[in-house]
C-alpha positions in Angstrom: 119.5 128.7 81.6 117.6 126.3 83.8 120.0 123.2 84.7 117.6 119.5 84.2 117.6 117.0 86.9 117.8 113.6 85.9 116.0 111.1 88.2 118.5 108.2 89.2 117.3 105.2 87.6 120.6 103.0 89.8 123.3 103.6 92.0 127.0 102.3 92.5 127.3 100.1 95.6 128.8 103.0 97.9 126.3 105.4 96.3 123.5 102.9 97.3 124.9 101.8 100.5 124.4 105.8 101.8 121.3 105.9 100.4 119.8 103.6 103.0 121.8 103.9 105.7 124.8 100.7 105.9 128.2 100.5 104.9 129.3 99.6 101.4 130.8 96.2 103.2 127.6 95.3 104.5 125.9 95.9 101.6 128.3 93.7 99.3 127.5 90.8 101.9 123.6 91.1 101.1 124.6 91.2 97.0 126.8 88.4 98.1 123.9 86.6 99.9 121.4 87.6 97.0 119.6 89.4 99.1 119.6 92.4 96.7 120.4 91.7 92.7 122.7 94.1 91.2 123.6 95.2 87.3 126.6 94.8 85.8 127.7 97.2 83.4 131.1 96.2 82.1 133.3 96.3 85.3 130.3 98.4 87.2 128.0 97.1 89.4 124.7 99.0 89.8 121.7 98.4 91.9 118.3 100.0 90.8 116.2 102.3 92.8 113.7 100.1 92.4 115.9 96.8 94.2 116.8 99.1 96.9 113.2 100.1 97.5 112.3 96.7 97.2 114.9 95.8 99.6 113.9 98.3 102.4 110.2 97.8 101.8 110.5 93.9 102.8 112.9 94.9 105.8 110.3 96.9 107.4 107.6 94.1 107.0 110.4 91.5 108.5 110.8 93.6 111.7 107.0 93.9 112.3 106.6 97.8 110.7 103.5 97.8 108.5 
């Protein structure tokens, strides 16, 4: 029997903090600065794949990347 992935649709905030790279304190400072909008769901917080893309995507145009 063939086991189904399920594509991520969000992540926890230490799940998306490895994801790209920084530490789960550095990323609660750019939720804190609303630099990248999270989900709550009841006491979870949850940032989409697409925020975190988002994120990255608009870091790489600041620093002068194309």
């Amino acid at each position: 029997m063939q086991k189904t992935e399920i594509e991520r649709v969000s992540y926890s905030v230490v799940e998306a903090a490895q994801s790209i790279g920084i530490s789960s304190r550095t990323l609660w400072t750019l939720i804190r600065e609303g630099k990248i909008a999270t989900c709550r769901v009841k006491k979870r917080v949850l940032i989409s794949t697409d925020v975190l893309r988002a994120f990255i995507q608009e870091q790489t145009k600041i620093n002068g990347n194309p």
